[in-house]
C-alpha positions as CSV (number, residue, x, y, z in Angstrom):
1,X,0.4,-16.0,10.3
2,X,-1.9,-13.3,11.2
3,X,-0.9,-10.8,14.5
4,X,-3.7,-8.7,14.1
5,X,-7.2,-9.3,13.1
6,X,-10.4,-7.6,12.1
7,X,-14.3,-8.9,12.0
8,X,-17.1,-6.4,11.6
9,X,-16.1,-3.6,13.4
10,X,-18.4,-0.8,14.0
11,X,-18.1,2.3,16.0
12,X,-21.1,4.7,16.6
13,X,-21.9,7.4,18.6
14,X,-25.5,8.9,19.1
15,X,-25.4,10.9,15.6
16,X,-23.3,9.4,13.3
17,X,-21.2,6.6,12.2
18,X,-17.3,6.7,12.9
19,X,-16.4,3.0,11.3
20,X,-18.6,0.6,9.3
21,X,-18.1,-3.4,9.5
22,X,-14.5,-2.8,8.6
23,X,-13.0,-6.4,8.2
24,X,-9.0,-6.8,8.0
25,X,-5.8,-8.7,8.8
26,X,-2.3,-7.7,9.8
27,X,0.1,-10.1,9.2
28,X,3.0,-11.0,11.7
29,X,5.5,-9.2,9.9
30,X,4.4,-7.0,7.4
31,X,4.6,-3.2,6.9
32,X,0.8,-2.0,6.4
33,X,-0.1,1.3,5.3
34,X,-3.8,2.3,6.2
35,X,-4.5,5.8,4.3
36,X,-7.2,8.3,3.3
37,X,-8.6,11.7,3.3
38,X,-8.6,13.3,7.0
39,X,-11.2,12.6,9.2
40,X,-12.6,9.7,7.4
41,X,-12.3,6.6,9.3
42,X,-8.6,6.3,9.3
43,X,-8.1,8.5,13.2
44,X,-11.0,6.5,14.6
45,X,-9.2,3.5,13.8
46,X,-6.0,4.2,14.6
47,X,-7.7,5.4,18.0
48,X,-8.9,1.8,18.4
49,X,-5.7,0.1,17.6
50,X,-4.2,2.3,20.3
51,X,-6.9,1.2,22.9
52,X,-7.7,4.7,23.3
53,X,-11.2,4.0,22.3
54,X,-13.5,1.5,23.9
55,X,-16.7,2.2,22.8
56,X,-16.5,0.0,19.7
57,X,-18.1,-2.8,18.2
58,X,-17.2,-6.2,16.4
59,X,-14.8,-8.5,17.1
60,X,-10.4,-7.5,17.5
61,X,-8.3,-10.2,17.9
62,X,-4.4,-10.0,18.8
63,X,-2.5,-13.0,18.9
64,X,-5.9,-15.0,18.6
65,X,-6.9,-13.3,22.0
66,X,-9.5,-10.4,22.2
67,X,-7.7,-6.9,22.5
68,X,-10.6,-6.2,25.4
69,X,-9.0,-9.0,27.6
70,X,-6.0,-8.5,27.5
71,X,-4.0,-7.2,30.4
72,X,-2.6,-3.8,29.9
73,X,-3.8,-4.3,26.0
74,X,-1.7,-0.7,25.4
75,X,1.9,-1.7,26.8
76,X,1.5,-4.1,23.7
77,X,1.9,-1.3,21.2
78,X,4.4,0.6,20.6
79,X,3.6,4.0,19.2
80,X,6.0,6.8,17.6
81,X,3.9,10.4,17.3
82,X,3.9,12.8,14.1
83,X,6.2,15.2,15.3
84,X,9.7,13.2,14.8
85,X,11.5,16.8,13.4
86,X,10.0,18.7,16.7
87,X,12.7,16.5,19.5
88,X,14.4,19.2,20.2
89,X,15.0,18.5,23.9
90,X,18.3,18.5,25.6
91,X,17.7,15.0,26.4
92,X,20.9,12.5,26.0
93,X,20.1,9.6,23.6
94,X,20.5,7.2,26.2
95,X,18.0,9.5,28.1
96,X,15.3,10.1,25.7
97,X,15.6,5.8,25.0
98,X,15.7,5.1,28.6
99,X,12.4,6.7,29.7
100,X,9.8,4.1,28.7
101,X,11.8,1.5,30.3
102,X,12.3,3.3,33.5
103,X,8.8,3.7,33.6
104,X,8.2,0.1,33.3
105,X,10.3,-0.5,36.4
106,X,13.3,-2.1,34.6
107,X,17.2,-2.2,36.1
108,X,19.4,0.4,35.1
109,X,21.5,-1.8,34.0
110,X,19.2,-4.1,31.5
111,X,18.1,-0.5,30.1
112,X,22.0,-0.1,29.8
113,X,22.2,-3.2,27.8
114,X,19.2,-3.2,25.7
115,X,19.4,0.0,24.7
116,X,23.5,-1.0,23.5
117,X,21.8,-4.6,21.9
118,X,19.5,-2.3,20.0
119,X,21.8,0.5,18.3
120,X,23.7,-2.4,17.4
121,X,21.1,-4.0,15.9
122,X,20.0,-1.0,14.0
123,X,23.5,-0.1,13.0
124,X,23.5,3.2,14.9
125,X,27.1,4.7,16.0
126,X,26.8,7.6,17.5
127,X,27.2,8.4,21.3
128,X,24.8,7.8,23.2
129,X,25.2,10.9,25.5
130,X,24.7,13.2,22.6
131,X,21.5,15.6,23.2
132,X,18.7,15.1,21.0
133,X,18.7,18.5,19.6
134,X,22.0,17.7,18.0
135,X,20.5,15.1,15.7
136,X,19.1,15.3,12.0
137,X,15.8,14.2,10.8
138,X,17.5,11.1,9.7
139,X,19.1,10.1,13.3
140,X,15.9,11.3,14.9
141,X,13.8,9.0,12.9
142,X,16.1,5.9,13.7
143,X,16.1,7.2,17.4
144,X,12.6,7.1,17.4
145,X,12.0,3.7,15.9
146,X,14.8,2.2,18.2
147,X,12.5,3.3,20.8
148,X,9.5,1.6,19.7
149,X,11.4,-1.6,19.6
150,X,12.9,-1.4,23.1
151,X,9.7,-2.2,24.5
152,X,9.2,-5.3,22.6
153,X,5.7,-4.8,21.1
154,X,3.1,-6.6,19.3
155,X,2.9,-4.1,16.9
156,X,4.3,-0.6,16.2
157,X,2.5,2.1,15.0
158,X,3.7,5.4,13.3
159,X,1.2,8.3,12.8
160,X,1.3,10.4,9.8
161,X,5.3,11.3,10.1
162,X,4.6,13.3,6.7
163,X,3.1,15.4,8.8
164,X,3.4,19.7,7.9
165,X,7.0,18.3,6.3
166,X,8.0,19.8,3.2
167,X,9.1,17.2,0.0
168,X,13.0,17.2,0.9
169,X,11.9,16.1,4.7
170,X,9.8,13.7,3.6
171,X,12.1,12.0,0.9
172,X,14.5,11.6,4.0
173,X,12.1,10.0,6.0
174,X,11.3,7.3,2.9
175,X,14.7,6.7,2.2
176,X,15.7,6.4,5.7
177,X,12.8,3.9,6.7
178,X,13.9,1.8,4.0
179,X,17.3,2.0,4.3
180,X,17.8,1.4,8.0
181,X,14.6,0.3,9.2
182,X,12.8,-2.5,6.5
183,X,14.3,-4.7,8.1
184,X,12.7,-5.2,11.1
185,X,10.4,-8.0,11.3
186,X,9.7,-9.0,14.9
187,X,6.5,-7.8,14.8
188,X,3.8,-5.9,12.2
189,X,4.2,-2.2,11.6
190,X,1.1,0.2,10.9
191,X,1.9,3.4,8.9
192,X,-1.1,5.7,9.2
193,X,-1.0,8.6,6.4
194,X,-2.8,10.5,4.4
195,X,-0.3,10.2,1.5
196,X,-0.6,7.1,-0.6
197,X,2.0,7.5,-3.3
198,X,5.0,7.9,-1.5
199,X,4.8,4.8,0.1
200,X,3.9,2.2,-2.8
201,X,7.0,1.4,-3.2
202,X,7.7,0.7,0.4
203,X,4.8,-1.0,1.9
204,X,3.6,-4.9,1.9
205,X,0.0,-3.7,1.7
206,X,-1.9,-0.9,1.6
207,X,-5.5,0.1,2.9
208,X,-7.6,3.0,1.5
209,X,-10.2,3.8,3.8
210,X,-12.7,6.5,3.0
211,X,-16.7,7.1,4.2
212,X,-15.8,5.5,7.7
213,X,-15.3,2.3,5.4
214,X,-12.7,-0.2,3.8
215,X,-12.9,0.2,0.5
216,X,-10.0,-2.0,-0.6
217,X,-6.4,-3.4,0.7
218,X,-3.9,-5.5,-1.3
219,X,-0.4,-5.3,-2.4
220,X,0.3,-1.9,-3.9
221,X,0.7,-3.9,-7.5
222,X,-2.4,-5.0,-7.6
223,X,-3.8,-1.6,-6.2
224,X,-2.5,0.2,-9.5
225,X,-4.2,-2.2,-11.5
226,X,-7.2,-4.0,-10.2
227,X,-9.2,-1.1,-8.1
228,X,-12.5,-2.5,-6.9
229,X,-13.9,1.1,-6.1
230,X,-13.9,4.3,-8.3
231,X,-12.5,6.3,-5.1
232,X,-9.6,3.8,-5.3
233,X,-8.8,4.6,-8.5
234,X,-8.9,8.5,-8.8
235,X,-7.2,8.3,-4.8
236,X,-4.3,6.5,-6.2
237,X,-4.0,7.3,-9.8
238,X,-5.6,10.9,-9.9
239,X,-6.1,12.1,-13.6
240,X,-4.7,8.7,-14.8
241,X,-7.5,7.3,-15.4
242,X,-10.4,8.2,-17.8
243,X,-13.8,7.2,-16.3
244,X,-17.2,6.3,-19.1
245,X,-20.7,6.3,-17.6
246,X,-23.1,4.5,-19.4
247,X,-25.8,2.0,-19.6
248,X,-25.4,-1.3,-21.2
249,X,-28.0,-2.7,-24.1
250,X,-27.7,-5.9,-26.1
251,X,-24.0,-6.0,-25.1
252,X,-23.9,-2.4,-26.5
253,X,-22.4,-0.1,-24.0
254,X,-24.0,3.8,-24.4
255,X,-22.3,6.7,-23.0
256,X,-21.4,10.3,-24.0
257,X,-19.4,10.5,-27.0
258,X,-18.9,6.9,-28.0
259,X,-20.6,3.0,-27.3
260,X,-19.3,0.2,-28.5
261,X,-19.8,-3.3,-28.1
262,X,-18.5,-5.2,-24.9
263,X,-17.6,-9.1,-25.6
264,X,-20.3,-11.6,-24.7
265,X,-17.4,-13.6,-22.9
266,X,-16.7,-10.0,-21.1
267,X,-20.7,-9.8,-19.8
268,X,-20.9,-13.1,-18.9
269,X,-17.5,-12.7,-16.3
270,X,-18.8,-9.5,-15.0
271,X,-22.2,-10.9,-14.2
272,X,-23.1,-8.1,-16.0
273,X,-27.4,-7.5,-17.3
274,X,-29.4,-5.5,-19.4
275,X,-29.8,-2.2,-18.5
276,X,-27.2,-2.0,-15.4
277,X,-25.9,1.4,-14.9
278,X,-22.0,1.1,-15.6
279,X,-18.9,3.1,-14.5
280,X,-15.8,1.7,-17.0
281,X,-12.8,2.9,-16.5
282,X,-9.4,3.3,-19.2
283,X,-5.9,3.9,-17.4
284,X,-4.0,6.7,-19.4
285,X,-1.2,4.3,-20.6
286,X,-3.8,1.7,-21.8
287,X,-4.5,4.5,-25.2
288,X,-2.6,3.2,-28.0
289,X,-2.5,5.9,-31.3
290,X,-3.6,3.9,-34.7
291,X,-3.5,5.3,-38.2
292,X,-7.3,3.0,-38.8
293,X,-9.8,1.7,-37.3
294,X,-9.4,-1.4,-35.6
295,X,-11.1,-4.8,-35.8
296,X,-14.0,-4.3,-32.8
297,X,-13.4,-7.6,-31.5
298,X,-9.9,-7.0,-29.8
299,X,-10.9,-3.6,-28.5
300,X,-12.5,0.1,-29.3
301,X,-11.2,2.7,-31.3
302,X,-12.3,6.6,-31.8
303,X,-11.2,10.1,-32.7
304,X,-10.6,12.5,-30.0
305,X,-9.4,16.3,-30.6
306,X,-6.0,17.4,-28.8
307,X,-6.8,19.9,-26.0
308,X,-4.1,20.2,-23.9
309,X,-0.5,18.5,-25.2
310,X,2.4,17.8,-22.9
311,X,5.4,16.7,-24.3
312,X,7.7,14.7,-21.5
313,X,10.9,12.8,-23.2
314,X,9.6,9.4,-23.8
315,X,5.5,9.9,-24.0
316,X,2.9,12.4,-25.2
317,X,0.4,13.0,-22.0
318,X,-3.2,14.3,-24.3
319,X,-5.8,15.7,-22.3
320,X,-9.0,15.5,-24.7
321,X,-12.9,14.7,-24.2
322,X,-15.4,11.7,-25.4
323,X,-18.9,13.7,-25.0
324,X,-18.6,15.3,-21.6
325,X,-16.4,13.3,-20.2
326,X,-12.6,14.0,-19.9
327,X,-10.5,11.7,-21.5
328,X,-6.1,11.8,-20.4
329,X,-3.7,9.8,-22.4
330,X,-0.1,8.2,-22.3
331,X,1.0,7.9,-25.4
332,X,4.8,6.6,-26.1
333,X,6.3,8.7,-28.7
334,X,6.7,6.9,-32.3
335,X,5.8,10.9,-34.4
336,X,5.0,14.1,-34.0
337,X,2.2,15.3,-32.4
338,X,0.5,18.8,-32.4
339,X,-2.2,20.5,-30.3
340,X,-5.0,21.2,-31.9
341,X,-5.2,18.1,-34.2
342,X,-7.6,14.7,-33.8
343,X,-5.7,11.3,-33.0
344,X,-7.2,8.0,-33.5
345,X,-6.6,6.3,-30.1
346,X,-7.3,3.0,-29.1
347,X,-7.7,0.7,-26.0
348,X,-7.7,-3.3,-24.9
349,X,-11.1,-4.5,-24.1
350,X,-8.8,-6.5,-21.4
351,X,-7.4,-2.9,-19.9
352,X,-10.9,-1.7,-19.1
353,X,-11.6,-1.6,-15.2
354,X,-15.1,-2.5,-14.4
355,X,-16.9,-0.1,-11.2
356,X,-20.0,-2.3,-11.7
357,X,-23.0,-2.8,-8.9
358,X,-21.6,-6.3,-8.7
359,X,-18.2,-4.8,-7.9
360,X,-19.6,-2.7,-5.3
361,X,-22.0,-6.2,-3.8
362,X,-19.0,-8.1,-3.5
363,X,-17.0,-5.1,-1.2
364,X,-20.0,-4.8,0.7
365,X,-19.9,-8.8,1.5
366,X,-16.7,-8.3,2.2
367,X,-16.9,-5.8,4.8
């Protein structure tokens, strides 16, 4: 069931675009991580989720009912700021979860009791009239969450809580999150954060938003393998992925440093013509190392010299060129390998990832 829904939403101010046609749901219990590079959609959106910004266009739907009339639209959400490390105050627990329900007007003694129904809940023991600056990242961050929940929201949302954190801190934070909190399934959480890979493992879906657009959002499995845009590839992949820039004639695809011939089954799926500028792409662990040539029809194989070699204790990781293109492989170790030599490698035509103009149609029909 969908919580949360998204149809062509714009946002525009007199110079510039903020958001473009971005089309989405959020489903009733799901974790959802929407990331990207800073300052490129991602804060205007979150901004809108909030209700902190009006001036917006398209259609927002929560619960079926437009976010613009509903009553008080921002008691709704529950939101838990970037700074979880920085509450330091002298605040009791049962203070610093009592506050927002105070405010709210509600009887000292259903805070008492909610607050008691919700440790429980969360598995939380300590005493409640311990000050907050006594606590560790990993209390704080339960704390925190409990605190969301006490005011029985629609949806939660957590901003960046990477944020200025060091690797150690932020490993806490995962494992934490997942082992007290991915539980919770009373209503949809929103992770907003620049980093990506940290939380593949962790998320139902993930959004990569970049150029005030939605590029792409899926299950993080099919993220890793089945990117519909080039930025979604290098964003989550980085130098795991070799990317060819060609042409294609008479099924013959021409690039720097090697063509070959693409399947006539293969053209006809991609909806692919004669002449279209194409951007292929070949994930690192897709490179196979062959002692021949093989037989063109189950895939393409080459020589490449050995520029950089890194030895790891299963695989070979060979940084190497085709023209003027980079080239990274994965290559599981079955023999020695030096630097300096030429391998024959090999790939699937079924591992190639197509960034085709059709690709690229589709998204934009999409939204």
């Amino acid at each position: 069931m969908n919580k949360l829904s998204f149809e062509h939403v714009w946002k525009q101010t007199e110079t510039n675009f903020e958001l473009k046609n971005v089309s989405f749901t959020i489903n009733k219990d799901e974790w959802l991580l929407i990331s990207g590079p800073f300052a490129q959609g991602k804060e205007t959106l979150q901004k809108i989720i909030l209700g902190f910004e009006l001036n917006w266009k398209g259609s927002i739907l929560l619960n079926n009912e437009s976010i613009k009339d509903i009553v008080n639209y921002n008691e709704k959400i529950a939101f838990i700021h970037n700074h979880l490390q920085l509450e330091n105050g002298r605040d009791s627990i049962y203070d610093y979860l009592a506050f927002p329900l105070k405010l709210r007007g509600v009887s000292e003694k259903e805070i008492s009791q909610e607050i008691n129904s919700a440790l429980r809940k969360f598995s939380f023991l300590l005493e409640i009239e311990r000050e907050m600056n006594t606590l560790s990242l990993q209390e704080k961050v339960i704390i925190a969450f409990v605190r969301a929940t006490l005011l029985k929201p629609s949806l939660i949302v957590i901003d960046e809580p990477f944020y200025q954190l060091p690797n150690s801190k932020r490993k806490v934070i995962i494992a934490t999150m997942q082992e007290k909190l991915r539980f919770w399934k009373d209503c949809p959480v929103i992770i907003f954060s620049s980093y990506v890979l940290e939380w593949l493992h962790f998320c139902d879906r993930i959004a990569v938003i970049h150029q005030k657009k939605l590029l792409q959002i899926g299950v993080p499995s099919v993220l890793l393998e089945e990117q519909e845009h080039v930025f979604v590839a290098k964003y989550l992949r980085g130098d795991g992925i070799t990317f060819l820039s060609g042409y294609l004639k008479d099924h013959l695809f021409m690039t720097s440093g090697i063509s070959f011939y693409l399947p006539e089954e293969l053209t006809r799926k991609k909806e692919l013509y004669e002449g279209q500028k194409l951007l292929l792409g070949v994930k690192s662990t897709s490179f196979h190392v062959v002692d021949k040539p093989v037989c063109s029809s189950d895939g393409v194989s080459f020589e490449a010299p050995i520029h950089i070699l890194q030895e790891e204790e299963e695989y070979y990781k060979i940084y190497s060129n085709l023209g003027s293109q980079p080239l990274v492989a994965q290559i599981k170790k079955s023999g020695k390998i030096e630097k300096g030599e030429r391998v024959r490698l090999f790939f699937h035509y079924k591992d190639l990832l197509f960034f085709d103009g059709n690709t690229e149609k589709r998204l934009m029909q999409r939204g």
